[in-house]
C-alpha positions as CSV (number, residue, x, y, z in Angstrom):
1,X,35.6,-49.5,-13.4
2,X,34.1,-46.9,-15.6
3,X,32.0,-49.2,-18.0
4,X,29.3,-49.8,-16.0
5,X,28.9,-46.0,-14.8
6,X,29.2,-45.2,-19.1
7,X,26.6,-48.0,-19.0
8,X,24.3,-46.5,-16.9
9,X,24.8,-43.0,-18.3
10,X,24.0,-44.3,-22.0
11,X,20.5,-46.1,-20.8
12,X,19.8,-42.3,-19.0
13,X,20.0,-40.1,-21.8
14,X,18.7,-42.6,-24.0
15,X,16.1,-42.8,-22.1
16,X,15.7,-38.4,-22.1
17,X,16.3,-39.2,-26.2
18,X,13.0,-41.2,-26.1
19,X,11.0,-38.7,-24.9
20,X,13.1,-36.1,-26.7
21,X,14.7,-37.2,-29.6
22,X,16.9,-34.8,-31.3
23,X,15.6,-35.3,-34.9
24,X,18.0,-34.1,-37.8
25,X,19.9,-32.1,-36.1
26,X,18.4,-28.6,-36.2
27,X,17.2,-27.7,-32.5
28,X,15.5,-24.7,-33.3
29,X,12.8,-26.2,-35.5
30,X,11.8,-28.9,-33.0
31,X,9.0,-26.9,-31.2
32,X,9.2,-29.6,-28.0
33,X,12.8,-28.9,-27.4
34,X,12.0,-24.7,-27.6
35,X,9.9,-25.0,-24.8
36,X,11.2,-27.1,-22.7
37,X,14.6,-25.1,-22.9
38,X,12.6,-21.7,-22.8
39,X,11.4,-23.2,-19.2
40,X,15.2,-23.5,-18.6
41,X,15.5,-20.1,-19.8
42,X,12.6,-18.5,-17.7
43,X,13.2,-20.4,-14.4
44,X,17.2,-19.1,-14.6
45,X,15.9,-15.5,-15.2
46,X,13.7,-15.6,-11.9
47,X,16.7,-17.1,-10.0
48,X,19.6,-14.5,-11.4
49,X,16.5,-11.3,-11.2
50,X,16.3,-13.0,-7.0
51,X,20.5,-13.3,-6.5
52,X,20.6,-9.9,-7.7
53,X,18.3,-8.9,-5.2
54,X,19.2,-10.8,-2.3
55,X,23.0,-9.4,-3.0
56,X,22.2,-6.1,-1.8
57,X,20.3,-7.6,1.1
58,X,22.6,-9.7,2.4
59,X,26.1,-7.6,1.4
60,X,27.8,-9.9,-1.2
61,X,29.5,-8.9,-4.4
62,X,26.3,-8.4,-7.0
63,X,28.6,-8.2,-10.2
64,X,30.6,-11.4,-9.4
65,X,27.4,-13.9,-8.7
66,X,25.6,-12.1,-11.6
67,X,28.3,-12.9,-13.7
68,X,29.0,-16.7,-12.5
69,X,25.3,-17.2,-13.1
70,X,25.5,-15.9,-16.2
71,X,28.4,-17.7,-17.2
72,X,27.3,-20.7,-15.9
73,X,23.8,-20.6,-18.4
74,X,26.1,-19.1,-21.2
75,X,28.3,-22.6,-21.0
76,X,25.1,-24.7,-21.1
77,X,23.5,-23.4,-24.0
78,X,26.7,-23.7,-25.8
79,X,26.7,-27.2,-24.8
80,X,23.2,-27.5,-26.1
81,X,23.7,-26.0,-29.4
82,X,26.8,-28.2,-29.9
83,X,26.8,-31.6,-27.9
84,X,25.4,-34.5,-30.7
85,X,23.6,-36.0,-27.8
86,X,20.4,-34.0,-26.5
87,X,19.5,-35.5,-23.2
88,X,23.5,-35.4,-22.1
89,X,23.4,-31.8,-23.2
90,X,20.1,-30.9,-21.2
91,X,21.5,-32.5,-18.0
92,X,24.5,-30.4,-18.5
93,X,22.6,-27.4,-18.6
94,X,20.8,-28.2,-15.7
95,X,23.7,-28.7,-13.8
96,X,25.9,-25.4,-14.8
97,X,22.8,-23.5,-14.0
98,X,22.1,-24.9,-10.5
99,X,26.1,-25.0,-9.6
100,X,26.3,-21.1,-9.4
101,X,22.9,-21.1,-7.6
102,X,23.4,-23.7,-5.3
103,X,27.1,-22.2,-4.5
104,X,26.1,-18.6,-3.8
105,X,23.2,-19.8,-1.4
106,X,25.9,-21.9,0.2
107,X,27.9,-18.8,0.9
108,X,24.8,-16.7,1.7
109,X,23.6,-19.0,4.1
110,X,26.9,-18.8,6.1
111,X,26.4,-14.8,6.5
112,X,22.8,-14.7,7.3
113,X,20.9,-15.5,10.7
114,X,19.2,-19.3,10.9
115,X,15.8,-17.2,10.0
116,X,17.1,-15.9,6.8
117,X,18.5,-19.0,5.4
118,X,17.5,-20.4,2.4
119,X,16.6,-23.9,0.9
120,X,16.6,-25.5,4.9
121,X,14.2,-28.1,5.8
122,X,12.3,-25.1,7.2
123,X,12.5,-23.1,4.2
124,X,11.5,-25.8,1.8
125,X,8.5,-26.5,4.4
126,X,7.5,-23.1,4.6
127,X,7.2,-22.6,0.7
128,X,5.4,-25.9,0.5
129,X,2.8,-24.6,3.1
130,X,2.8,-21.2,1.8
131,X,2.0,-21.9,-1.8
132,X,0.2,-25.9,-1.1
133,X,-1.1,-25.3,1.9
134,X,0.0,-28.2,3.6
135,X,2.4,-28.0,6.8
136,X,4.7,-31.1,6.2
137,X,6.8,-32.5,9.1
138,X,4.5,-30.1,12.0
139,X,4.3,-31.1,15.5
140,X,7.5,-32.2,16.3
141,X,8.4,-31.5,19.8
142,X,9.9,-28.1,20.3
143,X,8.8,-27.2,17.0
144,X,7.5,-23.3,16.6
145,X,6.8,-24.0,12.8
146,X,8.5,-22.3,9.9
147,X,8.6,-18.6,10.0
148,X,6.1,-16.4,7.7
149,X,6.7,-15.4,4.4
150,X,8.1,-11.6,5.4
151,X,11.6,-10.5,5.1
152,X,12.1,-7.2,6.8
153,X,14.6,-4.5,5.4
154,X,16.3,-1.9,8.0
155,X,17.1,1.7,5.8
156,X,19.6,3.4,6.9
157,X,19.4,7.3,6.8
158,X,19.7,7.4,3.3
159,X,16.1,5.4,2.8
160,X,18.0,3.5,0.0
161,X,20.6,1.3,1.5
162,X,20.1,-1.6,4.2
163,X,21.8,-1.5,7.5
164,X,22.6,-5.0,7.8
165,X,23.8,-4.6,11.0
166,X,20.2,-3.3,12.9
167,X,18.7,-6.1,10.3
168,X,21.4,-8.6,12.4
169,X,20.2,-7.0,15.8
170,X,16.3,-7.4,15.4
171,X,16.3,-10.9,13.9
172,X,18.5,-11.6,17.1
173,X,15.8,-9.9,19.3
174,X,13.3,-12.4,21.3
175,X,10.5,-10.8,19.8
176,X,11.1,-11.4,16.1
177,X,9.2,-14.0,15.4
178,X,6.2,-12.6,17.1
179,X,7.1,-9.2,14.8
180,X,6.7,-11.5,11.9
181,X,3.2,-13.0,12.8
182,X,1.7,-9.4,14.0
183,X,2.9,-8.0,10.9
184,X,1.7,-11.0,8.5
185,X,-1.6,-11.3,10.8
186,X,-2.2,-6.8,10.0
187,X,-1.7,-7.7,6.3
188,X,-3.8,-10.9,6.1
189,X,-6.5,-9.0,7.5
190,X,-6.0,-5.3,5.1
191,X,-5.5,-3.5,8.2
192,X,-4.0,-0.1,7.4
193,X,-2.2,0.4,11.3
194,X,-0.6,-1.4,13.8
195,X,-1.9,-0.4,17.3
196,X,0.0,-1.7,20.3
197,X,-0.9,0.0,23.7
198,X,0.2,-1.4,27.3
199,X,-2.0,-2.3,30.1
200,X,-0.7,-3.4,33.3
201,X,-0.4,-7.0,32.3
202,X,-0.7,-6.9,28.7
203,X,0.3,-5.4,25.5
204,X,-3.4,-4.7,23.7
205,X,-2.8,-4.8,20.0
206,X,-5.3,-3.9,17.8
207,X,-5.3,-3.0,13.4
208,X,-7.6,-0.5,11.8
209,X,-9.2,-1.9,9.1
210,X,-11.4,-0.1,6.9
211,X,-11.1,2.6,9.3
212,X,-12.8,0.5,12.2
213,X,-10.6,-0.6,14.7
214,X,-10.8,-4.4,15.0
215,X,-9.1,-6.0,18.4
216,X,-6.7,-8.7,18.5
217,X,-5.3,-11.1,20.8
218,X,-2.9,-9.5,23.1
219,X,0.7,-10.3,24.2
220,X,1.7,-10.6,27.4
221,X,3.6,-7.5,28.5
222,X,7.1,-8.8,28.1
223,X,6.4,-10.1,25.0
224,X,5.1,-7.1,23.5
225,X,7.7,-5.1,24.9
226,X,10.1,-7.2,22.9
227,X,7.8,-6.9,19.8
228,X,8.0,-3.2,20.3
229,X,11.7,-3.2,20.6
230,X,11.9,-5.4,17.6
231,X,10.2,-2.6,15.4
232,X,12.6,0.0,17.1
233,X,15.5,-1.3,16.3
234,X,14.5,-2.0,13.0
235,X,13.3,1.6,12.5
236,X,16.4,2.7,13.9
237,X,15.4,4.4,17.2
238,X,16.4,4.2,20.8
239,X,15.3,1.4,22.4
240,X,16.2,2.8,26.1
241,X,14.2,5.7,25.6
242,X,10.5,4.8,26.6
243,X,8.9,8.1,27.1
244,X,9.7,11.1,24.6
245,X,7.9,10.7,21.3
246,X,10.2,9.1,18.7
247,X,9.1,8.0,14.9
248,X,10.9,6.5,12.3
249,X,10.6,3.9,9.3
250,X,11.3,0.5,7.5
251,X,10.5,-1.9,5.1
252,X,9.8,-5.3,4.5
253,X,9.4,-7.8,1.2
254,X,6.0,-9.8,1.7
255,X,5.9,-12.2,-1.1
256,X,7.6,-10.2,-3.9
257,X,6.3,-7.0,-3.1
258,X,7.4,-3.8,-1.5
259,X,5.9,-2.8,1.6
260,X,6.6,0.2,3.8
261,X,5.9,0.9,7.7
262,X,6.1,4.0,9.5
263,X,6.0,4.1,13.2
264,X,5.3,6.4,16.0
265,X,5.9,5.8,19.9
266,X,4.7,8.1,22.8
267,X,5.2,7.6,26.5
268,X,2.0,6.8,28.4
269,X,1.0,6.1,32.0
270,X,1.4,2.2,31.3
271,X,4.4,2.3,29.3
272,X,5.5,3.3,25.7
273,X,2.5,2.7,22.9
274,X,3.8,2.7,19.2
275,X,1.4,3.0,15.9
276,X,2.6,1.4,12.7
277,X,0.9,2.8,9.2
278,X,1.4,0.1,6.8
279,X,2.0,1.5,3.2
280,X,1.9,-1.1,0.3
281,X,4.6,0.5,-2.2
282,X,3.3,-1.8,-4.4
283,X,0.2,-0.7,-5.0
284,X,-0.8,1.3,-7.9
285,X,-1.3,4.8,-7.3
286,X,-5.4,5.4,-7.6
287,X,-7.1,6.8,-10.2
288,X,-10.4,9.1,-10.5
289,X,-12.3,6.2,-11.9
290,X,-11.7,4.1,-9.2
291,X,-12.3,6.8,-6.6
292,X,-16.2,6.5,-6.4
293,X,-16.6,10.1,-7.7
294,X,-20.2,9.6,-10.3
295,X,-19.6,10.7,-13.4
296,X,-20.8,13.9,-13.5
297,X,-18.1,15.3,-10.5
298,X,-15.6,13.3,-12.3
299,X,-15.8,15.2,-15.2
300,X,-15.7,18.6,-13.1
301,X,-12.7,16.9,-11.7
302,X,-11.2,16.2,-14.6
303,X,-11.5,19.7,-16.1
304,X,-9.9,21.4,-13.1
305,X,-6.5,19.2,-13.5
306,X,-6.4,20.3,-16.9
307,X,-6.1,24.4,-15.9
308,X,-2.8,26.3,-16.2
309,X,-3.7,27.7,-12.9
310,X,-5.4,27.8,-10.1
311,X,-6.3,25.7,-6.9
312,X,-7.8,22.9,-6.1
313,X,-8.4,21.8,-2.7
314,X,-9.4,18.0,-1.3
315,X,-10.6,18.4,2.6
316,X,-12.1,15.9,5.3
317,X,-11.1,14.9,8.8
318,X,-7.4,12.6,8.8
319,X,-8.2,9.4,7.3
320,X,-10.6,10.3,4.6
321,X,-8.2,9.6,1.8
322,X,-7.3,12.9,0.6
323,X,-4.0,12.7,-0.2
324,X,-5.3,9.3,-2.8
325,X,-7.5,12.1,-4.1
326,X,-4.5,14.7,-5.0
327,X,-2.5,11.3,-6.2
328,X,-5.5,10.9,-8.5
329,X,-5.7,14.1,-10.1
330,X,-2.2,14.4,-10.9
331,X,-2.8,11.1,-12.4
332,X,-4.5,13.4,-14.8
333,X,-2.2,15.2,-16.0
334,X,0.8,15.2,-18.7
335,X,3.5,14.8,-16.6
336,X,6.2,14.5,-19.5
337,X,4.8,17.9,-20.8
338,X,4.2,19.8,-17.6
339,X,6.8,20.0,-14.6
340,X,5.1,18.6,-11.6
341,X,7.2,19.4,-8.1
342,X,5.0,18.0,-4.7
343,X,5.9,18.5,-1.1
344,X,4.4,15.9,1.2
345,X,5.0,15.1,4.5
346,X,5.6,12.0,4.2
347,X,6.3,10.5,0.7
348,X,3.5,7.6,0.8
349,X,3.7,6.7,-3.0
350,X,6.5,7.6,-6.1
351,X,5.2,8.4,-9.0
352,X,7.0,8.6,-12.6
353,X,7.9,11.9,-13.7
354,X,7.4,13.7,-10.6
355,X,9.9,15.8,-7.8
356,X,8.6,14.4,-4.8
357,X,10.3,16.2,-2.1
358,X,9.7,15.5,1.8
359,X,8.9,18.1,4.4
360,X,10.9,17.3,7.9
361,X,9.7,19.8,10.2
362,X,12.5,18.6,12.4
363,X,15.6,19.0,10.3
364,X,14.0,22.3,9.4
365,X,12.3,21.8,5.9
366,X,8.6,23.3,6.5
367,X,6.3,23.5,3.6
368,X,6.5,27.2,3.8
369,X,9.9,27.0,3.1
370,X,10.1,24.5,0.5
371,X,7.2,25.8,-1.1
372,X,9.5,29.3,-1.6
373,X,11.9,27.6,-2.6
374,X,10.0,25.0,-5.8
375,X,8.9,28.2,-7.1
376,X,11.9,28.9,-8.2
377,X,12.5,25.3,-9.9
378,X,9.7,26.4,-12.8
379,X,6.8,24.7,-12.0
380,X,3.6,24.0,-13.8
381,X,1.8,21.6,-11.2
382,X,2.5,21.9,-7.5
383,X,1.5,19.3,-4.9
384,X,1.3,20.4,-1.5
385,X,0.3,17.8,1.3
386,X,-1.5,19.7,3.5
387,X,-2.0,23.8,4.5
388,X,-1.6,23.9,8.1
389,X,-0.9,27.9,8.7
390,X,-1.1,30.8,7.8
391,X,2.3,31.7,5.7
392,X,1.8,28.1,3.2
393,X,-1.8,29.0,2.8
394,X,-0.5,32.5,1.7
395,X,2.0,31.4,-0.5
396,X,-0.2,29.0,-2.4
397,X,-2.3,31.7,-3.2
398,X,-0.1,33.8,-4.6
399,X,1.3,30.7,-6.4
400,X,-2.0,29.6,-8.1
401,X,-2.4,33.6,-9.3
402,X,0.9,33.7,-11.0
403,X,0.1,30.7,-13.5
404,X,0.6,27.4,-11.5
405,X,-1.9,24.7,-10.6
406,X,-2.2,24.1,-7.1
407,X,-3.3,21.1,-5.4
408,X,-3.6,20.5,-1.4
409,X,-5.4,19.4,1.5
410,X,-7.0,21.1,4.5
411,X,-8.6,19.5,7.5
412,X,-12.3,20.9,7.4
413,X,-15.9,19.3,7.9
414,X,-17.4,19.6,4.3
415,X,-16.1,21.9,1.6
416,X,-17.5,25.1,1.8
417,X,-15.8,25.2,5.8
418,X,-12.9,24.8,3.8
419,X,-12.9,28.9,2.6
420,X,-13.7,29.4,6.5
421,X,-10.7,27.3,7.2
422,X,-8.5,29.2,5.1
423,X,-10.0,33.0,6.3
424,X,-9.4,31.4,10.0
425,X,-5.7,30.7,9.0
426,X,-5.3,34.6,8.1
427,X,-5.2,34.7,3.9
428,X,-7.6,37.7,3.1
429,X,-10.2,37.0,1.4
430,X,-9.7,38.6,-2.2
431,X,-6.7,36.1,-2.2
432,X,-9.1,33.1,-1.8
433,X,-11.6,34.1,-4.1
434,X,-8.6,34.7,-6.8
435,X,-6.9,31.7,-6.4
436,X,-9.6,28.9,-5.5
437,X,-10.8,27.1,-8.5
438,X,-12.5,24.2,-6.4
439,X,-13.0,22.4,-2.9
440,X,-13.4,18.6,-2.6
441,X,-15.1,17.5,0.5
442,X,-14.6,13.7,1.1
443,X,-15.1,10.8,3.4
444,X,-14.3,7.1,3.0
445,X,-17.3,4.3,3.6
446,X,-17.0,0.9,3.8
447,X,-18.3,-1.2,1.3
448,X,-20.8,-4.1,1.9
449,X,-19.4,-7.7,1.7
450,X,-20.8,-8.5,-1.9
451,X,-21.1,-12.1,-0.9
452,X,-22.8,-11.8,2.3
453,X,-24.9,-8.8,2.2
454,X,-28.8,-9.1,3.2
455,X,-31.5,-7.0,1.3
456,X,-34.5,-5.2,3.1
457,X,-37.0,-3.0,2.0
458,X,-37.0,0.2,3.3
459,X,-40.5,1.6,5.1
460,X,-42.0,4.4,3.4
461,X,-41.8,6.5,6.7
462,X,-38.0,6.0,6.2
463,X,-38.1,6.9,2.2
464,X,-39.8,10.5,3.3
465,X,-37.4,11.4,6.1
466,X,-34.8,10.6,3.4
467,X,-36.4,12.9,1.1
468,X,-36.3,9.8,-1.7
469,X,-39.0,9.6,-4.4
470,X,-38.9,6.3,-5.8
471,X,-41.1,5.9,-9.6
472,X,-44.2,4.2,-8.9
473,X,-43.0,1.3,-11.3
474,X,-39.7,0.8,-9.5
475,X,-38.5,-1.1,-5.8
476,X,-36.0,0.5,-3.9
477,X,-33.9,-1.9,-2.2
478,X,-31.1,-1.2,0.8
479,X,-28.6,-3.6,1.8
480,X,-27.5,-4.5,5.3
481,X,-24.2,-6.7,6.6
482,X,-24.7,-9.9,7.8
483,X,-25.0,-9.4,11.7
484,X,-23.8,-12.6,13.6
485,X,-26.2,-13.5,16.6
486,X,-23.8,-12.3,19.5
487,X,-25.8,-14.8,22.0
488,X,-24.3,-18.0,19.8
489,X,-21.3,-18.8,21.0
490,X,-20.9,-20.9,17.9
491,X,-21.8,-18.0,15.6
492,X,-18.1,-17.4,14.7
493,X,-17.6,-20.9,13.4
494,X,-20.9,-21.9,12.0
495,X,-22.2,-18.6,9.9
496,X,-19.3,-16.4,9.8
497,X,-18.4,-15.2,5.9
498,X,-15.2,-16.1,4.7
499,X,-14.8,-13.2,2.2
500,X,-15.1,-10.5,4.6
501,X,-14.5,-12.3,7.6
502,X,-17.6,-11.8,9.3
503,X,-17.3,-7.8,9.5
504,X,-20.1,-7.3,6.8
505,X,-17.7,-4.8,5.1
506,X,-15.1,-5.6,2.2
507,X,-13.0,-2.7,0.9
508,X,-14.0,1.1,1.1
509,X,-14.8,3.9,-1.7
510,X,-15.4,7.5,-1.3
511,X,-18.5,9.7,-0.7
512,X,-17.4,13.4,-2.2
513,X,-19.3,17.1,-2.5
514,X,-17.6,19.5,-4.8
515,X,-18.0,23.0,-4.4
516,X,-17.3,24.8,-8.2
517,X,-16.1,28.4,-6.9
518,X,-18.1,30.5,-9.6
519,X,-17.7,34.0,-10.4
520,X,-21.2,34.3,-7.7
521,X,-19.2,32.8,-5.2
522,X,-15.8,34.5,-5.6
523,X,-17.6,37.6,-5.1
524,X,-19.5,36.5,-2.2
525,X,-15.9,35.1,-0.9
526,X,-14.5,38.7,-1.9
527,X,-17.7,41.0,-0.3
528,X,-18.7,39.2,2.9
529,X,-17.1,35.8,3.2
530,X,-20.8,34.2,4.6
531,X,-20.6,30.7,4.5
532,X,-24.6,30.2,5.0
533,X,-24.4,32.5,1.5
534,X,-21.8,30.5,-0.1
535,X,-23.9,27.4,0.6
536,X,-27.0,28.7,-0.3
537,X,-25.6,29.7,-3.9
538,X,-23.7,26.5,-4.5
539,X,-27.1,24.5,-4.3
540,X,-28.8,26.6,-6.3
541,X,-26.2,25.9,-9.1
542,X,-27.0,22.2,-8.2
543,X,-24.8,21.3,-5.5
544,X,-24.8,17.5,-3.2
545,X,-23.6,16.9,-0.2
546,X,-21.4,13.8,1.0
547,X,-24.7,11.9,2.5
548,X,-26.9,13.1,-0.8
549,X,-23.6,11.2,-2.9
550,X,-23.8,8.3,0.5
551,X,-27.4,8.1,-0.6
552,X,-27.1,7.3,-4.1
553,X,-24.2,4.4,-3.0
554,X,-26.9,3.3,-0.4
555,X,-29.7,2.9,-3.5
556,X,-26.9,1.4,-6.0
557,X,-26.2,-1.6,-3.3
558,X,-22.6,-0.3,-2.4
559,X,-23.2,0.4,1.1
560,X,-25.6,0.6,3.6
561,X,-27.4,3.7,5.4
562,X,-26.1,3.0,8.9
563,X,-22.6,3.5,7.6
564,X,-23.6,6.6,5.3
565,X,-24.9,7.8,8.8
566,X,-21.9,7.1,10.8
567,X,-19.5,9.0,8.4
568,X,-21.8,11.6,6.9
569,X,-23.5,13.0,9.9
């Protein structure tokens, strides 16, 4: 009874030894046989790297699948190096890899909600769409489709472990798939937050992107409320609670990366609205170069991070990317040489070689009081998020006058306000002029869609109220966005830009104005802290303001002067 099945096994490998004959004997100088056994290798090492993962997700035994895995390879490639028959020795590698694999997602499968299960008929369709395109087997009746490619993560307190058990609870919820498709819609589109406010009837839902809110199709009530409940649960708050302000946080993997959400829910006349800031952990923390700064303020820039002491302050209204900024500069610096301690409120982005410690008002850790208390931990550099009274601004001071670099925020309208800001808060002002080394003012603008932007020439009347003075040999051009005619229905369809989407805008960058306290100012700071005197001294030692830097972005093509307007003025 066996012959034939022997039969039919010679004529398969034989057939493999055709394509792959094993020569004399030595695998390891047949370059065919390397590579198609280092694809083994590699496609192995991306499914043991995702078991490993998806252990802690899903709450089985890490060491003991690692290890069958392992020892399931190990076996084959002894069976390689030694079986006289090649293609009978590849087919048993294949199979002691995939038994492990195909085992432990049996197993996992059993503990996991339908949604979460892998290698289905969904699954498989959903990867085939996902990475083909193509939507095999759709339009079935009673068929929703295959969920998107998101997988979120509940944290418990600790931020590092997942609570399976709210994970179990929200992919339960009626609202989960919708969860998935708003939050795969927000990041499709580079939207930044999540707004969902009640009406009446509906649950309005609408991302910032680019810092323009963009609307949305809306839910109908109920289903937003469950979409809202969805996130709460996952963020661990109290669903039953609609009115008192509650915030809170979670995760999610969205295609092999890291992505964080923080959320916020206040009572309102309608119901309970929530905000979501999406943070892509991911994403490499910025640098100066890529900040927008002109090389000239980047060089400033750069010489301030390098002091032993001092202070250097980013300001500009919420939203205008200053905490990037302060990521940036200590991008600068030797973080293995110096000790570098921040206090943010929250944690947006880790960084190597840095105590990042978060402020929680709440369970009583105020910047104040974790700023006493880093002093004491030897710092060279010190972070802090933002100076919001009187008692951190004072502290800071004295810190940046007793050999530590300081870096923070304040919320102020351009950069000399900033030393107003500061006086307003209570720090004398001998204190500011001894500690301040610098003040970046900032806004973000949107950058023009490179594909679909429209040139114009700008009327001379225009050019003079601008105070530009072109050469006579030289054309100054502006650029526009593409503006959709909103009397064509069809506009959408026929014209709209598939880079940007038909905003006009791709991306943002930053405008900046940076105010070099010089020994002129400090003692104007010191005398009479006159801001109109401050100002007037700064731009006699050559000082540009955010729309002057807009300007220059507006000549270069970046942007365009309605948006330099819009944020500068």
């Amino acid at each position: 009874m066996l012959a034939p099945l022997i039969a039919d096994l010679n004529d398969l490998t034989g057939l493999l030894s055709t394509f792959m004959p094993r020569g004399d004997g030595n695998l390891l100088f047949h370059p065919g046989k390397i590579i198609f056994i280092t694809l083994i290798f590699l496609a192995w090492v991306s499914t043991v790297k995702w078991i490993d993962q998806d252990c802690n997700r899903v709450s089985l035994n890490r060491q003991l699948w690692s290890v069958a895995s392992l020892a399931g390879f190990a076996l084959g490639m002894v069976a390689v190096s030694m079986m006289p028959h090649y293609g009978l020795s590849i087919i048993l590698l294949i199979l002691l890899y995939l038994s492990p694999t195909l085992i432990y997602v049996s197993k996992r499968n059993e503990i996991v909600p339908p949604q979460l299960k892998v290698l289905t008929r969904a699954h498989i369709r959903n990867l085939i769409k996902r990475r083909l395109g193509v939507d095999v087997g759709a339009g079935g009746k009673g068929d929703e489709g295959p969920l998107p490619s998101i997988q979120f993560i509940a944290k418990n307190s600790t931020q590092d472990d997942i609570d399976e058990a709210r994970l179990s609870k929200a992919v339960d919820s009626p609202g989960y798939r919708a969860a998935l498709e708003l939050v795969q819609d927000a990041i499709n589109q580079r939207a930044t937050d999540i707004h969902l406010e009640p009406t009446r009837d509906e649950m309005t839902i609408r991302f910032r992107v680019d810092s323009i809110m963009n609307s949305v199709p809306s839910f109908a009530r109920s289903r937003g409320d469950s979409v809202i409940n969805v996130f709460k649960v996952l963020a661990g708050l109290d669903i039953t609670e609609k009115r008192k302000p509650q915030d809170g946080s979670f995760g999610a993997e969205v295609e092999g990366r890291k992505v964080d959400f923080r959320l916020a829910t206040a009572g309102s006349l309608n119901g309970q609205k929530m905000v979501i800031r999406i943070l892509d952990a991911s994403r490499q923390v910025t640098t100066l170069n890529s900040l927008g700064l002109r090389a000239q303020l980047r060089e400033k820039v750069e010489t301030v991070c390098q002091q032993s002491y001092g202070m250097m302050i980013t300001c500009g209204p919420t939203g205008a990317g200053k905490t990037s900024t302060l990521y940036a500069c200590l991008g600068e610096i030797d973080r293995f040489q110096r000790n570098v301690i921040t206090l943010e409120n929250p944690v947006e982005y880790q960084m190597d070689n840095v105590t990042q410690i978060e402020v929680n008002p709440k369970a009583g850790k105020t910047f104040a009081g974790e700023l006493r208390s880093i002093l004491r931990q030897d710092p060279d550099v010190i972070l802090v998020g933002e100076i919001r009274d009187a008692e951190t601004a004072e502290i800071a001071c004295q810190a940046a006058q007793t050999g530590h670099m300081v870096f923070t925020t304040v919320h102020a309208n351009d950069a000399v306000t900033s030393v107003g800001r500061l006086i307003d808060l209570g720090v004398k002002p001998f204190m500011i002029a001894s500690a301040l080394s610098a003040v970046l003012g900032q806004r973000l603008v949107r950058l023009l869609c490179p594909k679909c932007k429209i040139g114009y020439s700008p009327s001379d009347d225009m050019l003079r109220k601008l105070k530009i003075k072109p050469a006579p040999d030289r054309k100054i051009t502006f650029y526009k966005p593409k503006v959709l005619n909103p009397d064509d229905s069809n506009a959408d369809v026929r014209n709209r830009c598939e880079k940007c989407k038909g905003t006009g805008y791709l991306g943002r960058t930053g405008i900046f104005e940076l105010l070099m306290i010089t020994d002129e100012i400090k003692e104007l700071i010191r005398a009479n802290p006159d801001l109109v005197a401050i100002r007037q001294s700064a731009l006699k030692n050559g000082f540009q303001t955010l729309f002057e830097d807009g300007l220059r972005k507006v000549i270069e093509g970046k942007t365009s002067l309605e948006e330099i307007q819009r944020v500068a003025k």
